[in-house]
C-alpha positions as CSV (number, residue, x, y, z in Angstrom):
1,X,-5.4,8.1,3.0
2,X,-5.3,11.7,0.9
3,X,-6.4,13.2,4.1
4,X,-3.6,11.9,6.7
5,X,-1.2,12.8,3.8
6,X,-2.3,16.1,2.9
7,X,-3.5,15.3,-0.7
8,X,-6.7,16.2,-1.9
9,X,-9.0,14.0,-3.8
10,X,-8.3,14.6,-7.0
11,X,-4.5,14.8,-6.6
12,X,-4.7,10.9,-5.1
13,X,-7.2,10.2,-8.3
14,X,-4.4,11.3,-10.4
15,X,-1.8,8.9,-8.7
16,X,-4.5,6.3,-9.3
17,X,-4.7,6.9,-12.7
18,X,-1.4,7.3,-13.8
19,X,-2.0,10.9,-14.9
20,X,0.4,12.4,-11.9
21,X,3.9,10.9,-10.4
22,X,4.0,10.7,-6.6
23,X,6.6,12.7,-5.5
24,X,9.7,11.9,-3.7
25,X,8.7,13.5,-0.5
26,X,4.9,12.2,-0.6
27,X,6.2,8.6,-1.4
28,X,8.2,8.9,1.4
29,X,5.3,9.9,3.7
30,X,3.1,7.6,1.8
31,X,6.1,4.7,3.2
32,X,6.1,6.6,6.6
33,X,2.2,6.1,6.9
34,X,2.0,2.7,5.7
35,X,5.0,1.4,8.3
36,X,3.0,3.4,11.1
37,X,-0.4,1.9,10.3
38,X,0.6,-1.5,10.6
39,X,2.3,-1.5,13.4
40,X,-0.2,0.5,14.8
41,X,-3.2,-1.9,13.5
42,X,-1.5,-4.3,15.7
43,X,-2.0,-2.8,19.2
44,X,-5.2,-1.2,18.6
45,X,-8.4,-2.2,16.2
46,X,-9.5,-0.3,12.9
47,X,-11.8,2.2,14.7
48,X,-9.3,2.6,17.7
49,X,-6.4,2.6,15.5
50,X,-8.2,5.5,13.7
51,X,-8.9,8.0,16.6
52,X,-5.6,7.4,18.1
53,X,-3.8,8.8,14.8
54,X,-5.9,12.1,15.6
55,X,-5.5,12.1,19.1
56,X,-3.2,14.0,21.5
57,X,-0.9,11.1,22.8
58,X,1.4,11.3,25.9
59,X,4.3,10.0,24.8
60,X,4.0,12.1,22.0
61,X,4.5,15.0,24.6
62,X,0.4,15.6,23.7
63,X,1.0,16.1,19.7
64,X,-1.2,13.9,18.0
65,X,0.4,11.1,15.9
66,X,-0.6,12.0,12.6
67,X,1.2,15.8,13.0
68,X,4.1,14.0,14.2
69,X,4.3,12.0,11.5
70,X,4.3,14.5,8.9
71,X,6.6,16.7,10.3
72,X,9.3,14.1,12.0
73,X,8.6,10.8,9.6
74,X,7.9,7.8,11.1
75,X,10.4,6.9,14.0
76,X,8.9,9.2,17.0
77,X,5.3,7.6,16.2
78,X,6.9,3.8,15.7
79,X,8.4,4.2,19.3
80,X,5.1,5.5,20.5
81,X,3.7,2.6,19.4
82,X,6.0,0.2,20.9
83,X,6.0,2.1,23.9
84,X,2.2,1.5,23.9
85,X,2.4,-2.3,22.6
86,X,4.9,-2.9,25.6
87,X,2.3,-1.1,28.1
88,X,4.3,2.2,28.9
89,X,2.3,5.3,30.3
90,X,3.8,8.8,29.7
């Protein structure tokens, strides 16, 4: 989870321990990541679900969903997915 969200180890160990606050822009991606996995866990399985969060993906335009996610939040990748859940091909 640290690595899709751009935290290092320690920094999430922290956030474990209650040593470190989560910000208000990583709780927001840490809310943006949850939302996407699930819906995403949905459509594909874990392994699956996995690669295709690192892959380039058409209707992405080619970005890969995990770059889209951190730098436009969660809406482009949720429509992917629901593009992809209701069969569309880009």
């Amino acid at each position: 989870a640290g690595r899709l969200l751009g935290a290092d180890r320690a920094q999430v160990s922290r956030w474990r321990a209650g040593t470190e606050t989560v910000s208000v822009e990583m709780g927001r991606r840490i809310v943006d990541l949850h939302d996407v996995l699930t819906r995403i866990l949905r459509v594909y399985n874990r392994e699956a679900a996995a690669l295709w969060l690192v892959c380039s993906e058409p209707l992405l335009g080619g970005a890969r969903p995990i770059d889209v996610l951190v730098t436009e939040g969660a809406a482009p990748v949720i429509r992917s997915i629901d593009g992809i859940a209701e069969g569309a091909y880009a």
